[in-house]
Backbone bond lengths (Angstrom), bond angles and torsions (degrees), N, CA, C in turn:
res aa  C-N    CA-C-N  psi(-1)  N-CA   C-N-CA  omega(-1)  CA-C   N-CA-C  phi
1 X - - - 1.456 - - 1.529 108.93 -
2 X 1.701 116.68 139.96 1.213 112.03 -163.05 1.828 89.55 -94.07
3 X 1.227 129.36 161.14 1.291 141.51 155.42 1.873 111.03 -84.35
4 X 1.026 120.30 163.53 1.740 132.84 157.54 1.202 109.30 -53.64
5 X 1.125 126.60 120.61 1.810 145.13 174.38 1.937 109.78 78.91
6 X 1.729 96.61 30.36 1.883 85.75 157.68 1.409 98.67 -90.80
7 X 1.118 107.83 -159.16 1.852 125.66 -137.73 1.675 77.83 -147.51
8 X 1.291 120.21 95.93 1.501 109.03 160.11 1.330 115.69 -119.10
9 X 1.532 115.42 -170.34 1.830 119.70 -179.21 1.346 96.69 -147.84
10 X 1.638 123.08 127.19 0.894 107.97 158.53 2.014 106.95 -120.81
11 X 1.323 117.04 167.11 1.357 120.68 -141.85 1.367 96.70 -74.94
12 X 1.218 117.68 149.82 1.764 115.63 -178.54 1.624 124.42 92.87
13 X 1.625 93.93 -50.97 1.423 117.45 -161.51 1.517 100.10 -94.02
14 X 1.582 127.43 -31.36 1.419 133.13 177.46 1.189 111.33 77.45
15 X 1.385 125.69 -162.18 1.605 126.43 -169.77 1.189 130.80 -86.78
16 X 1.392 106.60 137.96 1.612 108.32 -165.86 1.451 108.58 -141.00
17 X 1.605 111.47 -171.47 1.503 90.85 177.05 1.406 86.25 -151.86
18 X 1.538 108.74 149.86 1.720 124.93 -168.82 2.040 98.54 -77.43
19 X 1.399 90.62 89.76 1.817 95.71 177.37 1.943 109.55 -72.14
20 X 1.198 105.68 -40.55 1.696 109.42 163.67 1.384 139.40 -165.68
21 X 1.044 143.38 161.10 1.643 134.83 -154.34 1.735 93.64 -127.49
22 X 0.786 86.90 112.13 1.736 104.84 174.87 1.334 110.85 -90.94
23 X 1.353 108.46 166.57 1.697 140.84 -177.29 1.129 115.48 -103.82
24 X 1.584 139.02 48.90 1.978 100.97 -160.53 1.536 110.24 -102.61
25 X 0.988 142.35 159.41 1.549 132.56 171.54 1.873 104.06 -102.35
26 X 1.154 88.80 157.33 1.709 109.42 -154.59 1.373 89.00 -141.40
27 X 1.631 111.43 104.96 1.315 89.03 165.29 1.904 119.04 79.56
28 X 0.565 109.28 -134.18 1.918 119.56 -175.84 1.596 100.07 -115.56
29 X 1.338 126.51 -9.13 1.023 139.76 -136.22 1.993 105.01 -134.50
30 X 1.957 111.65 122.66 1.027 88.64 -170.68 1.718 94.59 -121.10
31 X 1.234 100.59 136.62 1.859 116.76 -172.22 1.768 103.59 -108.16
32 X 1.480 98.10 136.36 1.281 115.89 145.50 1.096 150.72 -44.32
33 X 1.102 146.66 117.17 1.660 119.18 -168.38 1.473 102.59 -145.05
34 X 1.496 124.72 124.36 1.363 133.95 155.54 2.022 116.23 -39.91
35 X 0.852 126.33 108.16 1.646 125.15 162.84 1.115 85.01 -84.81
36 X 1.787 124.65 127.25 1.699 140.99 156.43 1.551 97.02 -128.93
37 X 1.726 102.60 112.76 1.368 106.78 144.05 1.663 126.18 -97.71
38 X 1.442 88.62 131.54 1.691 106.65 -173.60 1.890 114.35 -86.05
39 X 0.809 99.36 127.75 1.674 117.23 178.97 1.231 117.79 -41.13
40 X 1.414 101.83 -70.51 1.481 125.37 -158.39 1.603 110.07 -82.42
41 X 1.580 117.74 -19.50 1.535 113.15 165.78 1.707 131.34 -119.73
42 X 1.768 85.18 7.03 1.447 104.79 -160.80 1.595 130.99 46.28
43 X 1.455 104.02 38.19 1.649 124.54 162.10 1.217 123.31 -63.29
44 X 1.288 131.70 154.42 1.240 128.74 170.24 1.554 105.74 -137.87
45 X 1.146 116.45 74.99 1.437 118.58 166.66 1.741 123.84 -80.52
46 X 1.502 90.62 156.10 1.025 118.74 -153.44 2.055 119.03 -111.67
47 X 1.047 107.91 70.52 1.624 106.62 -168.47 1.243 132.17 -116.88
48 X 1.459 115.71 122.87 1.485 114.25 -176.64 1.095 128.60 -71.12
49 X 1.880 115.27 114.94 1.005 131.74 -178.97 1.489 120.98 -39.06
50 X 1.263 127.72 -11.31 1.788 107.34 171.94 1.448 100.23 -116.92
51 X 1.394 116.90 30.80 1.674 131.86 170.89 1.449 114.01 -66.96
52 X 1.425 136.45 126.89 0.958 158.80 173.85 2.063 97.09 -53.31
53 X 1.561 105.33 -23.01 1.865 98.61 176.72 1.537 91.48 -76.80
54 X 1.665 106.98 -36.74 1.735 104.39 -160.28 1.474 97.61 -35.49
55 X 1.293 124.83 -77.44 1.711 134.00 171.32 0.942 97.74 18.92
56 X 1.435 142.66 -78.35 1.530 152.56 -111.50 1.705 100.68 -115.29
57 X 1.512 120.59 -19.81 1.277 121.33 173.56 1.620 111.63 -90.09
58 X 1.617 102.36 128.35 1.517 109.85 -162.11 1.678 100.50 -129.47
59 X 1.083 104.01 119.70 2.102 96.97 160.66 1.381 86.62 -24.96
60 X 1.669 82.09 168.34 1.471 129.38 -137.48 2.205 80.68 -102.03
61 X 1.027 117.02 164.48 2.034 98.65 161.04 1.890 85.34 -69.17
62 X 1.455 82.74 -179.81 1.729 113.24 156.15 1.252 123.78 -93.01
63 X 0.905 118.93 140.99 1.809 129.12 160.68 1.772 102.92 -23.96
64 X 0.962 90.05 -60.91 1.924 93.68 -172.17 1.547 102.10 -55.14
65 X 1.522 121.06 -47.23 1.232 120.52 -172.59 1.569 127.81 -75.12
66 X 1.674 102.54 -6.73 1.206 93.40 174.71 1.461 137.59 -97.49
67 X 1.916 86.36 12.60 1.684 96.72 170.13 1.683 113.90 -69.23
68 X 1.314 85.12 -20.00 1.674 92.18 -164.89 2.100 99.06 -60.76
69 X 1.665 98.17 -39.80 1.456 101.25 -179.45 1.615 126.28 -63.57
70 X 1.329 112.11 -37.65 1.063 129.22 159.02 1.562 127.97 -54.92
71 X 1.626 111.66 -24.31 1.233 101.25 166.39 1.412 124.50 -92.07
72 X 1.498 117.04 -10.91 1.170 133.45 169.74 1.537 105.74 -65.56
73 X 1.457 119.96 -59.00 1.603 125.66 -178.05 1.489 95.71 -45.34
74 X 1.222 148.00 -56.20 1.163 171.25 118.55 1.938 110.07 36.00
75 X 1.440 94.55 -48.23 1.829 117.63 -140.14 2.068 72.54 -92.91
76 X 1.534 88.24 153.01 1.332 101.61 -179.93 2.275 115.87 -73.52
77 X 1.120 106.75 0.07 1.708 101.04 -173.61 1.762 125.93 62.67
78 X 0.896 121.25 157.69 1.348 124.61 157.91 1.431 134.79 -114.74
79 X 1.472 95.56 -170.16 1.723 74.04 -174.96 1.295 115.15 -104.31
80 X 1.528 122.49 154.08 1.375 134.69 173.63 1.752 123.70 -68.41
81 X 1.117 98.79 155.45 1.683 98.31 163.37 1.244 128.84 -62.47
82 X 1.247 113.19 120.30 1.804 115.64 -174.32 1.619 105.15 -54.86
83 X 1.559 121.53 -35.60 1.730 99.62 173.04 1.322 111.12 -78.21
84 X 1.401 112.16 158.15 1.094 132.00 167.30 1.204 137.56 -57.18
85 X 1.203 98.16 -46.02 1.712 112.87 165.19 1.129 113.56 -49.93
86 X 1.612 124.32 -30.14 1.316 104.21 -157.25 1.540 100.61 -102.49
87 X 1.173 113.46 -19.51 1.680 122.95 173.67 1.584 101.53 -78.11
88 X 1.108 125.52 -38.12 1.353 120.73 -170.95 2.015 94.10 -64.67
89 X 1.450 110.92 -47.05 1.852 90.26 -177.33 1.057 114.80 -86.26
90 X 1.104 119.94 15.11 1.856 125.55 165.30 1.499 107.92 -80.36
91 X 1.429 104.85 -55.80 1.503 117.29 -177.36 1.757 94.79 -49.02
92 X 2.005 114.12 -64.56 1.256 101.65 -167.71 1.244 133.41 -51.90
93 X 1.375 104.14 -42.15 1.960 111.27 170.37 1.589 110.80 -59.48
94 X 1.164 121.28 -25.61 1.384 105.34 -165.64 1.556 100.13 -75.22
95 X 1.115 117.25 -52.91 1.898 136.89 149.74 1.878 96.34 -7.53
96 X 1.280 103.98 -85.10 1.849 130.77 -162.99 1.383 105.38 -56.64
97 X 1.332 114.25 -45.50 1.474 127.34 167.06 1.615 134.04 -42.95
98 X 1.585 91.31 -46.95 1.617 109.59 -177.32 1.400 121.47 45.30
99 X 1.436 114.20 36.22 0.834 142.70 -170.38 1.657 124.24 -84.93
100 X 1.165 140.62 33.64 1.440 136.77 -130.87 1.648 128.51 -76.79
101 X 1.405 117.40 2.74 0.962 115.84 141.36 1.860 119.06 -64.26
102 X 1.390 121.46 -54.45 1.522 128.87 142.12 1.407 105.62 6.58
103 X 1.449 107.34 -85.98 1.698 128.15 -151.45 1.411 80.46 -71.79
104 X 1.040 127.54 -44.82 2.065 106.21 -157.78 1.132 101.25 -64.97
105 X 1.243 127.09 -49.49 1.797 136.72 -159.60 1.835 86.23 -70.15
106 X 1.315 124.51 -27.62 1.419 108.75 -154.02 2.123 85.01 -93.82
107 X 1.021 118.43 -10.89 1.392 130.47 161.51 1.087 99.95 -44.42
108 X 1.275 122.43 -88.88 1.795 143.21 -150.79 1.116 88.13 -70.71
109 X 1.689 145.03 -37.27 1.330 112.47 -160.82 1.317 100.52 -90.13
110 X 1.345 121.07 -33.09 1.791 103.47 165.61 1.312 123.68 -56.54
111 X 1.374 125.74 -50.01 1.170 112.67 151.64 1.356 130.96 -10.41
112 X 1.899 119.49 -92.48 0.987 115.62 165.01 1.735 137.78 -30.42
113 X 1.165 106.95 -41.62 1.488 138.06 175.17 2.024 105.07 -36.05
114 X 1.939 85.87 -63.31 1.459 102.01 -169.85 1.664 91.30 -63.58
115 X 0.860 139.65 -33.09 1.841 123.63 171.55 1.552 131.24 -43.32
116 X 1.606 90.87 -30.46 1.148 106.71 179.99 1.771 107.23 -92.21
117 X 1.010 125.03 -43.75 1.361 119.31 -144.82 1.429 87.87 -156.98
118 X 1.709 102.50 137.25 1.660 112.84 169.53 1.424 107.49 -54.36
119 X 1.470 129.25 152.40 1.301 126.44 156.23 1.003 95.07 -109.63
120 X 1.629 93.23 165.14 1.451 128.34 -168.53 1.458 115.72 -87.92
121 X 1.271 126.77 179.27 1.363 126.88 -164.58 1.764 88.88 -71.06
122 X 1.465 108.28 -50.96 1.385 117.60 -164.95 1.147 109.25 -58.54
123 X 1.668 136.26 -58.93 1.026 149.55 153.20 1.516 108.95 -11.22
124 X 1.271 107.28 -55.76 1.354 120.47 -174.35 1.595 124.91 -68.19
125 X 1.532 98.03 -25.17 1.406 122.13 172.14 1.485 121.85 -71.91
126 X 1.520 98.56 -39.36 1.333 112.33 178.87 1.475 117.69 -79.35
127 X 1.523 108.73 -23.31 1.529 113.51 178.57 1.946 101.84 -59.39
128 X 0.993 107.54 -55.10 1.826 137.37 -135.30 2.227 76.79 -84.07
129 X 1.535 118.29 -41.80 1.337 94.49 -175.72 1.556 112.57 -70.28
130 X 1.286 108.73 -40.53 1.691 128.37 -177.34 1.537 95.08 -48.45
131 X 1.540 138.87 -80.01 1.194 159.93 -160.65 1.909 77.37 -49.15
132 X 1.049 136.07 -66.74 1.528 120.99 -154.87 1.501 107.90 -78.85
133 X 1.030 122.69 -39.75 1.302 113.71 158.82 1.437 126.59 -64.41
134 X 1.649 122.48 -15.91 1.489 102.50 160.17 1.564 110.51 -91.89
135 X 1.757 124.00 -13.00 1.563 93.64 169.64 1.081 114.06 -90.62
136 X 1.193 133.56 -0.05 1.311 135.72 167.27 1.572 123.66 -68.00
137 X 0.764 102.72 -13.12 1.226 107.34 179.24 1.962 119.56 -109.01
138 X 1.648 98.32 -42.29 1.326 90.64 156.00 1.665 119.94 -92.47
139 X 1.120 123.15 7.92 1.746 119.44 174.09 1.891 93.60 -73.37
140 X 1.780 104.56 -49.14 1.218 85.32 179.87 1.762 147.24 -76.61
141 X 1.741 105.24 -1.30 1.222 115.43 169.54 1.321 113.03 -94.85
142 X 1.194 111.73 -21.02 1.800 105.46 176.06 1.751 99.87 -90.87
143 X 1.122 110.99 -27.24 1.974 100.10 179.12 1.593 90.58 93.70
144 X 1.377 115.07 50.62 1.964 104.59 166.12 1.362 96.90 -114.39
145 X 1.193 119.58 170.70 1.292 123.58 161.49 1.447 111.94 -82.70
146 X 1.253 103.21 144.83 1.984 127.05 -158.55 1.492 93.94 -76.16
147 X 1.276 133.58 -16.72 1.765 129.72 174.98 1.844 106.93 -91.86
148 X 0.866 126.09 -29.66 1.546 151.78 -164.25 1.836 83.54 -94.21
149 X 0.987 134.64 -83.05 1.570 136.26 -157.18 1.785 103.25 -59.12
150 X 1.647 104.24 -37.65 1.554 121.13 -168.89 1.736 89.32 -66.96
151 X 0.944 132.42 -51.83 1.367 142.20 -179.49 1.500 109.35 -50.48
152 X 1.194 117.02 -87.66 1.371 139.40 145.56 2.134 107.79 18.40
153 X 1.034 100.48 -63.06 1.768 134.41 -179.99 1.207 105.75 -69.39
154 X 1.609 97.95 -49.75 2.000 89.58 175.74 1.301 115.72 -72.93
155 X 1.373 106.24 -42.27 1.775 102.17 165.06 1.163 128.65 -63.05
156 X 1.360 139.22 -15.18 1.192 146.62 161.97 1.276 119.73 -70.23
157 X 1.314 124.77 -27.50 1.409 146.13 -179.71 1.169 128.53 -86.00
158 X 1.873 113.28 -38.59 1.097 134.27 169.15 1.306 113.77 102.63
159 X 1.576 119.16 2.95 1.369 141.98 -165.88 1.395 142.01 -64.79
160 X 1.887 93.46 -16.33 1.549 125.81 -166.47 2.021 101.76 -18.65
161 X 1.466 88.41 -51.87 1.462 96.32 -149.03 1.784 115.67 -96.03
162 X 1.555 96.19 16.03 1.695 112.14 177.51 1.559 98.43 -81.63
163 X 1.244 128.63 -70.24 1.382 127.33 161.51 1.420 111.96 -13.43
């Protein structure tokens, strides 16, 4: 169970932080509910804690752990599958997953990727959501600003010029 002022992520939606846990009654019936405001779209969702979505909302990494991400942004990538299809459900799970070791590695390999082969608008779409959901999420546990960290990633990546 999260408390008021953790640092969570949930998948899609990216990083947020539990602003308050409400009481509401439903019915005969009185439910819990997470208040998470999200960073990166300025949402404020609203989810009941014994919710089958709750599942999918995870702390935030740690400070300590996000060297580990940074050395991955770092790591040279490989290369992708020339069809689309098959990069397009890599891209989606890594997204669905919220997984951010996932998203970094899926960083570098687009990265690398774009060496090989123009990307596509979509491709390109998919880079730019991944990239905001991983600085978003570590801008907000280290305390950087989410344009400054988003940057940060492209230089680490080598990416300047995928944008």
């Amino acid at each position: 169970m999260f408390i008021i002022g953790d640092v969570v992520y949930y998948p899609s939606f990216g990083a947020g932080y539990i602003s308050n846990i409400e009481e509401k009654l439903l019915g005969n019936e009185k439910k819990k509910f997470y208040v998470i405001n999200f960073i990166l779209n300025q949402i404020i969702m609203t989810i009941p804690i014994d919710s089958p979505k709750t599942q999918r909302l995870r702390s935030a990494i740690s400070i300590e752990k996000s060297k580990e991400i940074f050395d991955i942004l770092k790591s040279k990538g490989h290369s992708l599958s020339l069809k689309w299809l098959d990069r397009y459900k890599y891209y989606t799970k890594c997204i669905n997953d919220g997984n951010i070791y996932e998203m970094a590695e899926a960083l570098v390999n687009i990265a690398f990727f774009s060496t090989e082969k123009k990307l596509s608008k979509s491709e390109i779409k998919f880079f730019n959501d991944i990239l905001y959901l991983v600085s978003g999420e570590l801008a907000l546990v280290l305390g950087w600003d989410l344009e400054l960290m988003k940057n940060y990633i492209k230089e680490l990546t080598n990416t300047n010029n995928i944008c």
